[in-house]
VEXZALUM-834116 format. One record per residue: x, y, z of N, C-alpha, C in turn; residue in one letter. Coordinates in steps of 0.001 Angstrom, whole numbers, plus 500000, padded with zeros to 6 digits. Example, Ala and Ser with C-alpha at 12.3 -4.5 7.8 and 13.67 -1.06 7.14 Angstrom:
// residues 2
513190494310507800512300495500507800513200496700507800A 512850497750507080513670498940507140512900500030507870S 
END
This chain:
// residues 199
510899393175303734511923392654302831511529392877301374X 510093392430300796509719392949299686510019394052299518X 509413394928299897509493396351299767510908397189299661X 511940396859300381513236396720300069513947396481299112X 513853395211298550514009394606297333513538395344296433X 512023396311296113511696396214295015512448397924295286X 512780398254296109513765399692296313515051399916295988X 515420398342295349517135397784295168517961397932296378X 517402397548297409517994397907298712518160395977299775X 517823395595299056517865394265299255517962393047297874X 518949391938297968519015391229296899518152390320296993X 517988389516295609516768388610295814517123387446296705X 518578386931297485518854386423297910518459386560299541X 518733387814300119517332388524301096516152388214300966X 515464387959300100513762387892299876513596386797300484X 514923385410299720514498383747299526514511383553300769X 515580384063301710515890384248302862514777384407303805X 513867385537303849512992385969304829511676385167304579X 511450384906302903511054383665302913510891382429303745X 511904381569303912511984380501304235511784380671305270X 512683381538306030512150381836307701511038381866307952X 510249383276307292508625383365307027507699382095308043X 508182381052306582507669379803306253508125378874307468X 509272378688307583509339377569308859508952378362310268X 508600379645310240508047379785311649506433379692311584X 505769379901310839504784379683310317504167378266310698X 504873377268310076504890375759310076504828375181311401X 506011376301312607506340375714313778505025376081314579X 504474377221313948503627378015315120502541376986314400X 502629376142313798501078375583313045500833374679314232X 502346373555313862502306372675315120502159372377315983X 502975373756316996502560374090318028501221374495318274X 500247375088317827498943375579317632498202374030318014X 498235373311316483497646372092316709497661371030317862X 499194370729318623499437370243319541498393370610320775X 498482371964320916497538372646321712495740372189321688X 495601372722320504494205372299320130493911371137320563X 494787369747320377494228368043320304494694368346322144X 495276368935322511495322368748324421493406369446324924X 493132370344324074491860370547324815491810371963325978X 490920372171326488491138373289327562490954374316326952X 491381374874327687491393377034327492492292377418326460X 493574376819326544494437376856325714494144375964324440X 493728374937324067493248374278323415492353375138322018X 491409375703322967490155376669322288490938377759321695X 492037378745322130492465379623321523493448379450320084X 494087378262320769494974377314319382493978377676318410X 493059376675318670491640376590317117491644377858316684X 491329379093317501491104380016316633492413380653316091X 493637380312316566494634380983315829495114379957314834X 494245379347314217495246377768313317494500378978312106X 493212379374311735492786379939310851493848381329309859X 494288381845311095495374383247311337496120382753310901X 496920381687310666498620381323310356498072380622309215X 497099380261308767496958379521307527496875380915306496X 496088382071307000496041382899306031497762384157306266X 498176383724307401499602384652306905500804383783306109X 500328382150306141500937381740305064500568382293303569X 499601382161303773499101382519301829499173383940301521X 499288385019302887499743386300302372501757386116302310X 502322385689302828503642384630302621504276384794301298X 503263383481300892503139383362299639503360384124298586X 502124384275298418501599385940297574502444386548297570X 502806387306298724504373388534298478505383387860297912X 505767386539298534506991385789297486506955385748295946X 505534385197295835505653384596294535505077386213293092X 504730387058293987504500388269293559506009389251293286X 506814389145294166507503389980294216508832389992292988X 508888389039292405509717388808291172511170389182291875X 511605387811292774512860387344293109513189386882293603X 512059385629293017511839384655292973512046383998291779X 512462384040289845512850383465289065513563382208289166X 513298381744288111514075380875288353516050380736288123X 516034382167287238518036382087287247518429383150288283X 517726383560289195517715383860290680518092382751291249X 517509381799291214516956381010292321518386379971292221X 518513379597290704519834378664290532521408379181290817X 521192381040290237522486381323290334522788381335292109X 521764381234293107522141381363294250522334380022294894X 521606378995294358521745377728295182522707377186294521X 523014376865293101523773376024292242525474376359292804X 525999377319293438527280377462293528527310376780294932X 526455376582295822526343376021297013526204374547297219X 525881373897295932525610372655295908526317371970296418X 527918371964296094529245370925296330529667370852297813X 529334372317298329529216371935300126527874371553300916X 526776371647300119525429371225300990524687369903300398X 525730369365299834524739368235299150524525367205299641X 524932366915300771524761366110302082523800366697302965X 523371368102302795522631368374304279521010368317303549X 520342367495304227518710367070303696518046368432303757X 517784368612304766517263370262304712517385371063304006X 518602371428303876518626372625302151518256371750300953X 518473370361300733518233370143299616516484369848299668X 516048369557300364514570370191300801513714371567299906X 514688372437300893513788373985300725514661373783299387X 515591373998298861516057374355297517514969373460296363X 514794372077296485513825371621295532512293372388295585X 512131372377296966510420373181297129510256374355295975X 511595375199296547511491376391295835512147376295294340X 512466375388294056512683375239292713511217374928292037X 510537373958292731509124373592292066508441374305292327X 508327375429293646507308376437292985507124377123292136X 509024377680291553509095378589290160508876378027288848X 508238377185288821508526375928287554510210376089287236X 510940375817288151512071375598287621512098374069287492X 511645372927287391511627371669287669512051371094286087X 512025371785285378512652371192283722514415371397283741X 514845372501284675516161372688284633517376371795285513X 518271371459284835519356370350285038519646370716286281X 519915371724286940519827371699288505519299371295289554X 517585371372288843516525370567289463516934369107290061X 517601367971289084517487367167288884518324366989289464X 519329367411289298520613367136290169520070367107291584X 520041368181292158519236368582293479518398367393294000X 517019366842293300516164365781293637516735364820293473X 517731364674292703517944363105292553518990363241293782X 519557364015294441520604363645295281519718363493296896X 518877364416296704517953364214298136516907362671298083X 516462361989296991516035361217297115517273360115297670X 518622360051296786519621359505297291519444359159298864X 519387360484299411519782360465300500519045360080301805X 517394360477301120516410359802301909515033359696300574X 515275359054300547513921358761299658512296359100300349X 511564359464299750510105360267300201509399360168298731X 508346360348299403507417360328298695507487361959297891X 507771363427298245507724364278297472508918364157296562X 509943363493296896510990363657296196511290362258294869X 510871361798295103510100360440293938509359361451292951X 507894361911293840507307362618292991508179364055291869X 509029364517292874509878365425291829510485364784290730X 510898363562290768511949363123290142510786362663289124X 509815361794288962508665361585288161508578362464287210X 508035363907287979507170364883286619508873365378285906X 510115365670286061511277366003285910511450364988284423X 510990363546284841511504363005283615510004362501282753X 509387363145283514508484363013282451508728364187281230X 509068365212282024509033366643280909510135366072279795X 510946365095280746511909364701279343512103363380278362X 510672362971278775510135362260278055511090361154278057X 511525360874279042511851359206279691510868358863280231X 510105358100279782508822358030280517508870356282281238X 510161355117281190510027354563281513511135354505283268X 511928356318283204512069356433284676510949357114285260X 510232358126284365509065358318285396508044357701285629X 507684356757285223507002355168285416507572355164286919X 508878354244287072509431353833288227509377354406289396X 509582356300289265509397357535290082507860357469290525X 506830357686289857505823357837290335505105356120291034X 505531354803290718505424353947290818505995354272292639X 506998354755293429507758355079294215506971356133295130X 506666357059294447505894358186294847504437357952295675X 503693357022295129502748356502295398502647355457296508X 503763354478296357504255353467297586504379354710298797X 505269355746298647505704356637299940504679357097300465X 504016357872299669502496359242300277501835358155301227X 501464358874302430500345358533303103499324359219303432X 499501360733302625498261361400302944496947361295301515X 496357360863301766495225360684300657495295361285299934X 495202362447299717494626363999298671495666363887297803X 497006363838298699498229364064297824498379362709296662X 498005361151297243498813360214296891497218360103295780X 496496360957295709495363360812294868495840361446293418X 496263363001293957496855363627292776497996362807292068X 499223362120293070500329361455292352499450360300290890X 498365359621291551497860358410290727497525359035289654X 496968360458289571496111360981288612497217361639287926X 498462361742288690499267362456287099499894361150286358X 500001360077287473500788358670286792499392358251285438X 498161358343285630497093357787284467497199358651283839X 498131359945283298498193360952282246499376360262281602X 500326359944282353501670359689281204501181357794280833X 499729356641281660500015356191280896499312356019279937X 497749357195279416497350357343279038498204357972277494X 499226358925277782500233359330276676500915358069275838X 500780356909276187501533355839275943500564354969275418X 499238355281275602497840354054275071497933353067275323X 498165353202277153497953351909277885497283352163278980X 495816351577277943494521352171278731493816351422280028X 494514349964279807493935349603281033494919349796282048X 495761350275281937496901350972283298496024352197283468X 495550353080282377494933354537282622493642354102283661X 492994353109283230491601352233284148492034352558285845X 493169352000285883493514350975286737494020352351287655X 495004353293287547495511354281288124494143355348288261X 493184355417287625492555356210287690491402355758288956X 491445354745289034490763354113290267491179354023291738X 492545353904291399493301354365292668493196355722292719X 493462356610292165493007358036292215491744358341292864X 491001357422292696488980358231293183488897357659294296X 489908356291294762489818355698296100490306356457296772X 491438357528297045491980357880297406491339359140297937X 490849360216296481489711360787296354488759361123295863X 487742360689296773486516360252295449485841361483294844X 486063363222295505486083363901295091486680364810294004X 487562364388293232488022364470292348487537364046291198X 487263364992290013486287364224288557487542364338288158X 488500364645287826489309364481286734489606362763286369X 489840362083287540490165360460287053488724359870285981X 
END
C-alpha cells in the first residue's frame, strides 16, 4: 500500500485504511498469541515465541505509516471530518479517528476536540479524559484540563500509563506555582513508577 501511494496509485485514504487493518489484526493475533501462552503446552511455547514477531511487525507497521507522509494531519481531517455527522455515535471510529489524530500531533485542531469530547460523551475512559486534558491544556484552559486529567487518572489501571498521566498533570500544576500539588502529583507518579526520574 505504501509503495503504491508513494506511485500516486493509491490515496492517502488507502494507506489509513491498510493501516488500521494492519493494526487490529496485529492486536487480534497479540491476544490470541497471549491467550495461548497463559494455557501452557506445546501450543503455549510457540505463542511465546511468536508474541516477540507481532510486536516487531507492529513497529515495522508503524514506521511505514508514520514514514510514509499520508498520514498529515489535513489528510487525516479532510477524510474523517466529513464523516463525523454519520459516525458520531459509533465508539470504534471515534476511537481509531482520535488515536490517529494523536499520533499526527493533530490534537491542537478543533476536530480533535470535537471527536474526543464526543467519545468521552459516549463512554468515558481513561485515554479519552487523557485526550481531552493535554487538548485544553494546549489551550490554556487549564482549569478543564485540571478536571480531564483529574478523570484520566481515576480511569487508568495500568501503572506505566496512569504514571505518565500524574507526571504530565505535575507540569501544568507546576505552570500555575502550585507546588505542593506539583509535590503531591509527582509522588503519585514514582508510586506508580518508581522508575521514572522525571517526577
Amino acid at each position: 500500500t505504501v509503495d503504491l501511494f508513494k506511485e500516486n496509485k493509491f490515496t492517502p485514504e488507502d494507506v489509513i485504511s491498510a493501516y488500521t487493518l494492519s493494526m487490529e489484526t496485529i492486536e487480534l493475533a497479540m491476544k490470541y498469541n497471549k491467550a495461548l501462552k497463559d494455557a501452557g503446552g506445546r501450543s503455549g511455547a510457540k505463542a511465546e515465541q511468536n508474541i516477540p514477531k507481532l510486536e516487531t511487525s507492529a513497529a515495522n507497521v508503524e514506521a511505514l505509516f508514520s514514514e510514509c507522509g499520508a498520514a498529515d494531519c489535513s489528510s487525516l481531517i479532510s477524510i474523517f471530518e466529513p464523516k463525523f455527522a454519520e459516525m458520531q455515535n459509533d465508539i470504534e471510529w471515534l476511537k481509531k479517528t482520535t488515536k490517529l489524530l494523536d499520533k499526527t500531533d493533530c490534537s491542537d485542531k478543533p476536530f480533535f476536540a470535537t471527536a474526543a469530547e464526543q467519545l468521552y460523551k459516549l463512554e468515558p475512559s481513561a485515554e479519552a479524559a487523557h485526550n481531552l486534558a493535554r487538548l485544553f491544556l494546549k489551550r490554556e484552559d487549564y482549569s478543564k484540563a485540571d478536571g480531564y486529567y483529574d478523570e484520566a487518572t481515576k480511569l487508568q489501571e495500568e501503572p506505566a500509563t496512569k504514571a505518565i498521566y500524574f507526571y504530565e498533570w505535575s507540569n501544568l500544576a507546576f505552570a500555575q506555582s502550585n507546588f505542593s500539588k506539583v509535590r503531591l502529583l509527582s509522588r503519585e507518579s514514582l508510586q506508580n513508577n518508581p522508575n521514572d526520574g522525571r517526577p
